[in-house]
Backbone bond lengths (Angstrom), bond angles and torsions (degrees), N, CA, C in turn:
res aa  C-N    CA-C-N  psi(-1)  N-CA   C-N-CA  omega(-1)  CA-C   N-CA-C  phi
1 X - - - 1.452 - - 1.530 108.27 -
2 X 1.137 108.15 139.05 1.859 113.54 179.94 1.369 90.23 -71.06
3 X 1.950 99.45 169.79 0.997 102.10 176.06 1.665 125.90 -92.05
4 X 1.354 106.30 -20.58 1.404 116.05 168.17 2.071 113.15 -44.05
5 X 1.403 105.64 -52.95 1.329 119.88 173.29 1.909 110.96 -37.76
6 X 1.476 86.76 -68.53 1.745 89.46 166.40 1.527 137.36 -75.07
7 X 0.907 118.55 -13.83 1.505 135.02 162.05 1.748 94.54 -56.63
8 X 1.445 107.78 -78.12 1.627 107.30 167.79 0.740 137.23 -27.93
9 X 1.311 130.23 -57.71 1.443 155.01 134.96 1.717 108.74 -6.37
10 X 1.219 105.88 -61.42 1.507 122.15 -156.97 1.727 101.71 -77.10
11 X 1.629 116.88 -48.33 1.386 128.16 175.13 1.612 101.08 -74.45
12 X 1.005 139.76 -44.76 1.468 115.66 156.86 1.294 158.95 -58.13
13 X 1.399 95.56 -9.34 1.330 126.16 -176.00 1.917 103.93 -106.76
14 X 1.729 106.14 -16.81 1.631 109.17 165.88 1.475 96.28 -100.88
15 X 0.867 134.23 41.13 1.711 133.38 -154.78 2.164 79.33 -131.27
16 X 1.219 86.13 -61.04 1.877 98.12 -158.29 1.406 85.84 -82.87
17 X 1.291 145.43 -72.95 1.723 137.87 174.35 1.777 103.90 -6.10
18 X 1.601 90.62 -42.52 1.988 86.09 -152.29 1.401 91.05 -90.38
19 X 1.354 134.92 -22.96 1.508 128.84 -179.65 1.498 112.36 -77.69
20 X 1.204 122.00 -20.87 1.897 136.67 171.01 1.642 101.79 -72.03
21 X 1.278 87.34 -51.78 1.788 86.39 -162.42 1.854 99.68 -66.54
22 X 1.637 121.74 -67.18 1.235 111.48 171.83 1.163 132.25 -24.03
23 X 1.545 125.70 -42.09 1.448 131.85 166.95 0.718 126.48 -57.97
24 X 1.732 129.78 -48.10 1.388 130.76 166.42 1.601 97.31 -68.29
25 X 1.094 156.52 -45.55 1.295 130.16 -176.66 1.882 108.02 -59.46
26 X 0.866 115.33 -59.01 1.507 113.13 172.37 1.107 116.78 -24.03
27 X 1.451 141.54 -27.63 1.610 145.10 165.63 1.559 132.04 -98.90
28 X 1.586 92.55 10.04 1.757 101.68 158.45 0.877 104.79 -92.59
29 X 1.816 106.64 151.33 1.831 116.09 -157.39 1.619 86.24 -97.21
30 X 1.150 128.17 140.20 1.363 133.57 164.69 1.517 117.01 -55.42
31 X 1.620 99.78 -43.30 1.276 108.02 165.44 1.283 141.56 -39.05
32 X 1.327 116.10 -47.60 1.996 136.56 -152.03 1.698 61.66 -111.51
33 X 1.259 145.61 -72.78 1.772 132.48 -113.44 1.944 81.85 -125.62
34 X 1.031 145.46 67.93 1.348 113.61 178.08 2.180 96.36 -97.41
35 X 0.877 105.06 -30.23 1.507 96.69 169.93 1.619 119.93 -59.59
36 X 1.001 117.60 -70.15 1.415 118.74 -175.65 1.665 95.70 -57.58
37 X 1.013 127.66 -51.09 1.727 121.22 176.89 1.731 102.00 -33.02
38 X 1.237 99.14 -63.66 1.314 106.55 179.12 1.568 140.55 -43.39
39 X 1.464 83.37 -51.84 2.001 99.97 161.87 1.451 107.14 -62.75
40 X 1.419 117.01 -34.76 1.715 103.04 -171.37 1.341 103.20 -77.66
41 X 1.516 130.76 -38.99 1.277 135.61 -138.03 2.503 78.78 -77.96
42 X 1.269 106.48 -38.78 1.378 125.72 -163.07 1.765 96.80 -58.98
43 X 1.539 106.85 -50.41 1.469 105.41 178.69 1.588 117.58 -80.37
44 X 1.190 113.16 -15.48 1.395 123.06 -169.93 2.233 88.30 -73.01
45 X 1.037 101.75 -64.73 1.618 116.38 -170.26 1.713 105.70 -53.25
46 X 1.260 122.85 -19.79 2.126 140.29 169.39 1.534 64.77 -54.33
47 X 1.233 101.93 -99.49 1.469 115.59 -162.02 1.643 133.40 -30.40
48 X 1.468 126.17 -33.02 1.368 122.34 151.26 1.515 118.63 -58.34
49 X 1.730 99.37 -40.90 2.001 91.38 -159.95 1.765 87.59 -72.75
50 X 1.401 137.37 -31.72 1.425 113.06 -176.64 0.928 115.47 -71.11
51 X 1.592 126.63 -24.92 1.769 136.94 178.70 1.788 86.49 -46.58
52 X 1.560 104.94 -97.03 1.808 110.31 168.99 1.433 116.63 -17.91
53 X 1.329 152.09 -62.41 1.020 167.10 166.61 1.338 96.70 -7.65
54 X 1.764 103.21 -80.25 1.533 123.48 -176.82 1.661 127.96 -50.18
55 X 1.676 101.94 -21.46 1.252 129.52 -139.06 1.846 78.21 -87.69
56 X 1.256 87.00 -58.47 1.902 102.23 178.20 1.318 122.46 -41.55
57 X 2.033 105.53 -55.31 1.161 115.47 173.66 1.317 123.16 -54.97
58 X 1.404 124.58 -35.82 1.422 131.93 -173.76 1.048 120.41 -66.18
59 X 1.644 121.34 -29.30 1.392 130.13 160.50 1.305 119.25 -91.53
60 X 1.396 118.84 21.16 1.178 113.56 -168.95 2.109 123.74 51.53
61 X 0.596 73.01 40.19 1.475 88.25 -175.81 2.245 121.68 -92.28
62 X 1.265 111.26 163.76 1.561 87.47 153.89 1.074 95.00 -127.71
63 X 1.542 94.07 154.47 0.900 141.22 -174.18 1.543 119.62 -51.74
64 X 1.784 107.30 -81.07 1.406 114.74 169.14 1.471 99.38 123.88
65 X 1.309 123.09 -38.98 1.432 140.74 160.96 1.647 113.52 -22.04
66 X 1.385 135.81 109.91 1.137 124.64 160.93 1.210 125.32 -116.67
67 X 1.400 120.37 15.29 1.762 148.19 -177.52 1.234 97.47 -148.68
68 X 1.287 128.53 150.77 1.607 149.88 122.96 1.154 101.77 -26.15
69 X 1.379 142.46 -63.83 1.643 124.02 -167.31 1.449 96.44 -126.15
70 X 1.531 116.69 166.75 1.183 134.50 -166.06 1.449 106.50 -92.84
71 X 1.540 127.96 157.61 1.231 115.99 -165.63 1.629 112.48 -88.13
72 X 1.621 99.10 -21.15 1.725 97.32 169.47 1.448 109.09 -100.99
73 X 1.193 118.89 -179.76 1.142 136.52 -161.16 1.557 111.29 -126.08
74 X 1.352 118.03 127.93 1.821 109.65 -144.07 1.533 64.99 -103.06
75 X 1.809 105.07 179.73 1.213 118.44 170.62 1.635 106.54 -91.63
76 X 1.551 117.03 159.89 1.491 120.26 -178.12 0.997 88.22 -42.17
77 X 1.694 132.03 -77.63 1.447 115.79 -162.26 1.358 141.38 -64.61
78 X 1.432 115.74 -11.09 1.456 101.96 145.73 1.239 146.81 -70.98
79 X 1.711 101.64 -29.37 1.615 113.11 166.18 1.453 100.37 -54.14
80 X 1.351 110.55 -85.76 1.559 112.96 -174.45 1.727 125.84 -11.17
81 X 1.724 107.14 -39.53 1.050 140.15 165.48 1.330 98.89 -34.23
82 X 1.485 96.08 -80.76 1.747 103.85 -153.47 1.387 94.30 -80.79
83 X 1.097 137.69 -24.87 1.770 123.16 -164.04 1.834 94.30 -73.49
84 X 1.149 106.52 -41.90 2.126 111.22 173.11 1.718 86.97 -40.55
85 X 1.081 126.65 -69.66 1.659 120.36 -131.63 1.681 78.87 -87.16
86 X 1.645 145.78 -43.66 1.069 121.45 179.90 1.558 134.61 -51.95
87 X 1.763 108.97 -29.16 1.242 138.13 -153.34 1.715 77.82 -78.89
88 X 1.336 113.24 -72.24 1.497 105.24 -171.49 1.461 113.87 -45.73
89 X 0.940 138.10 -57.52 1.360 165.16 154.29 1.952 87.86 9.99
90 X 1.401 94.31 -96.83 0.989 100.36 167.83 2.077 125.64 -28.74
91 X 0.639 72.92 -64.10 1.635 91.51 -167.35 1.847 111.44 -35.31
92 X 1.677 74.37 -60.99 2.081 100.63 154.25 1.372 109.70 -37.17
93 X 1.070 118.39 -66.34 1.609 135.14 -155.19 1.308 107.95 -69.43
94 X 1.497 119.20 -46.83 1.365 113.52 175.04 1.598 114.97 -81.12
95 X 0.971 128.34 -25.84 1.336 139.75 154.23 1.692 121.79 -28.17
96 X 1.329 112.70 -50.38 1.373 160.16 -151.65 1.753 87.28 -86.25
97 X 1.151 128.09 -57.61 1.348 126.15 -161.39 1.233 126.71 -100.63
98 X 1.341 89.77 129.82 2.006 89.27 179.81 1.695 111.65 -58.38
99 X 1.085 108.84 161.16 1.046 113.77 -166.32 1.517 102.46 -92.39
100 X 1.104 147.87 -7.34 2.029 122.05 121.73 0.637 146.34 -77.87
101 X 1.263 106.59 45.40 1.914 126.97 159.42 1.381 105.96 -104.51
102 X 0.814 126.39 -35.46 1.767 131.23 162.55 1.719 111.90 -18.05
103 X 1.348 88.96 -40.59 2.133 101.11 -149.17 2.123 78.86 -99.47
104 X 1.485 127.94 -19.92 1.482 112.65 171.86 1.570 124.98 -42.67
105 X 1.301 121.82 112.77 1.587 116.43 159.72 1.424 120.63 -63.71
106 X 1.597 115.22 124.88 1.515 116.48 162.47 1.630 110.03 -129.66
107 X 1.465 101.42 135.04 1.012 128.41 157.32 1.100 133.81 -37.98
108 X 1.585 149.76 141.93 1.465 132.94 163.82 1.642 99.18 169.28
109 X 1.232 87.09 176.96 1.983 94.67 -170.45 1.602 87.83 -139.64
110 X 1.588 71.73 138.99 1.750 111.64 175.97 1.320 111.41 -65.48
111 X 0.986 129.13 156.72 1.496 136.58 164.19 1.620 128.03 -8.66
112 X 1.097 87.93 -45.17 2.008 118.81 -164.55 0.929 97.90 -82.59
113 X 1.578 129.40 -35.05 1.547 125.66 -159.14 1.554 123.57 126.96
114 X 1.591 85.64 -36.47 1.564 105.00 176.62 1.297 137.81 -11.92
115 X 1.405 162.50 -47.84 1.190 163.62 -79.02 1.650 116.30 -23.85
116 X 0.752 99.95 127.76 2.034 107.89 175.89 1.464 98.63 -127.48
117 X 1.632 99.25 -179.84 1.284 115.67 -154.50 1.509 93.12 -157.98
118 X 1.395 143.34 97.95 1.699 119.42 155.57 1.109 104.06 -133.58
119 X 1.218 140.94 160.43 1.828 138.46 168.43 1.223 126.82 -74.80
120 X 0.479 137.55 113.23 1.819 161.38 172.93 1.548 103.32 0.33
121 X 1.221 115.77 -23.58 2.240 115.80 175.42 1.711 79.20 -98.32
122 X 1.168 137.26 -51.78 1.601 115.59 178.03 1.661 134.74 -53.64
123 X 1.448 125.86 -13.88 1.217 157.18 -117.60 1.644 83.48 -129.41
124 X 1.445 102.93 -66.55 1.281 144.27 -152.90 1.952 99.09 -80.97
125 X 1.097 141.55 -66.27 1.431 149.24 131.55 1.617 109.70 -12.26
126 X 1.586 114.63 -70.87 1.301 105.54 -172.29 1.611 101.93 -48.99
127 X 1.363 129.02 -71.37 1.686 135.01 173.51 1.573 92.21 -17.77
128 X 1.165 100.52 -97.52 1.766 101.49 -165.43 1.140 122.36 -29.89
129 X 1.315 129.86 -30.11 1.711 121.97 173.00 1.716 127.31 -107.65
130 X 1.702 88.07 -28.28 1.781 80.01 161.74 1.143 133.86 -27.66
131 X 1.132 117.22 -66.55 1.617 126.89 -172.13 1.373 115.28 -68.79
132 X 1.319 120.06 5.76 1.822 131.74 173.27 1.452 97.20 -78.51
133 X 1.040 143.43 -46.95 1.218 160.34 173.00 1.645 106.73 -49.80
134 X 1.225 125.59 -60.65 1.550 134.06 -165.31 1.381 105.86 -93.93
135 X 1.306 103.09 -25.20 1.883 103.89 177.54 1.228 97.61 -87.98
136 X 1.134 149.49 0.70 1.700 150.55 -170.55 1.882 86.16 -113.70
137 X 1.052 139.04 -13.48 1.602 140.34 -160.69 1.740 85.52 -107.91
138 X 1.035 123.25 -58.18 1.602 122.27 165.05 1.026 130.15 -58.53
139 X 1.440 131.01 -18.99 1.310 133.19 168.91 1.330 116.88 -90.69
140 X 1.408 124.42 -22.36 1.197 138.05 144.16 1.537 134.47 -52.27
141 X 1.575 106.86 -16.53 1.394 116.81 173.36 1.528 92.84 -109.04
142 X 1.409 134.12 -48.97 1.159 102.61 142.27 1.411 161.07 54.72
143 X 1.449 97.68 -110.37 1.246 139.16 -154.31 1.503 101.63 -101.55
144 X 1.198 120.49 -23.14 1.362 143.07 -173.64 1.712 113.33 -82.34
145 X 1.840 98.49 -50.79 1.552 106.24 163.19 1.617 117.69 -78.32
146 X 1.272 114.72 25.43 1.466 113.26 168.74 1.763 100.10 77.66
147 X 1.308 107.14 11.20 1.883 94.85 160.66 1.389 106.72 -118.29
148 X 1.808 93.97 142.37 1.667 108.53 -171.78 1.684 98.95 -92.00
149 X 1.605 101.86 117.66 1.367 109.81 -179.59 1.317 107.97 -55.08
150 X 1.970 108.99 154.54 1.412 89.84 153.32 1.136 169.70 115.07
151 X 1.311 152.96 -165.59 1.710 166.59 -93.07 1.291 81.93 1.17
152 X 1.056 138.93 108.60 1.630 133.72 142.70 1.376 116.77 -108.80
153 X 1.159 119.60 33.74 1.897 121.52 -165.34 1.684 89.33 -91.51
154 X 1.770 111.28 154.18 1.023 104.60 -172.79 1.886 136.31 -84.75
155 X 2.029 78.72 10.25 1.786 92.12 -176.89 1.782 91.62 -87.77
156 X 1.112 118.22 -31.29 1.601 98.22 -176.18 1.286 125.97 -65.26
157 X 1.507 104.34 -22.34 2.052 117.10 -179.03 1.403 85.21 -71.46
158 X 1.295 131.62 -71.48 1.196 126.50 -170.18 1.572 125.29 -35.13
159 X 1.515 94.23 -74.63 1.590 74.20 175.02 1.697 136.23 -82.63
160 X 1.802 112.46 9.18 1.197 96.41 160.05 1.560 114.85 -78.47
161 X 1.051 113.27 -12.15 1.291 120.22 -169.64 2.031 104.44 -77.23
162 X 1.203 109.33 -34.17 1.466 121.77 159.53 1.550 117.70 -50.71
163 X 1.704 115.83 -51.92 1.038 127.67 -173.21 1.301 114.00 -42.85
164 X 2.062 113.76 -59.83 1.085 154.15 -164.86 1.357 128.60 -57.75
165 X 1.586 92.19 -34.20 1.666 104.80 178.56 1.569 107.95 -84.41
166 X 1.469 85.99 144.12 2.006 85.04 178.53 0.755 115.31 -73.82
């Protein structure tokens, strides 16, 4: 399989993760849960500003970013907001590219100042799986207030997505 195919693959499958998970957050009461709401809504937003982060890097761009997370705290529905229009974003973008642009080196600095270096299918990979990590940290808080995260593993997108096709 090329890699463009799986890149696709990979942003569509964080495309539907992030539309499951938002929903089940949408039905914790702020009330009974407003802390843990809070911690998730906190890790959920890590995960947009690096979505953006990357978004910058890929065009060579800056960023503007001087933290991993922002110092306020958007409401679910604005995150949710912007992670929809990033998710496509992405999706577009890899769509968009021939598949030897993948193997391009770009330049750019990390947060800190740093300078880095990865190619544009590395750039592109880090995005797509980061947030497997932090959305598994939310489903775990979660899971804790008596909601069952979830199935977001990437064999279930797959094969409902098998099921689905005619």
């Amino acid at each position: 399989m090329h890699t463009k195919k799986l890149l696709l693959n990979l942003f569509e499958y964080k495309a539907w993760a992030n539309t499951d998970l938002y929903h089940l957050m949408g039905t914790v009461s702020p009330g009974e849960h407003a802390r843990e709401l809070h911690d998730a809504i906190r890790i959920l937003n890590h995960i947009y500003v690096v979505d953006q982060i990357f978004i910058a890097n890929l065009q060579s761009e800056q960023h503007g970013f001087t933290a991993l997370n922002t110092k306020e705290t958007p409401t679910l529905a604005d995150l949710q907001h912007g992670v929809q229009h990033v998710d496509r974003w992405y999706i577009d973008y890899v769509a968009a590219q021939h598949e030897t642009r993948f193997a391009d080196d770009i330049r750019f600095s990390f947060v800190d100042g740093t300078p880095g270096c990865m190619s544009r299918g590395e750039m592109l990979l880090h995005v797509a799986t980061h947030g497997n990590y932090h959305r598994g940290a939310v489903g775990r808080i979660l899971f804790q207030i008596g909601k069952q995260p979830p199935k977001d593993t990437l064999t279930v997108f797959l094969s409902r997505q098998a099921v689905d096709k005619p």
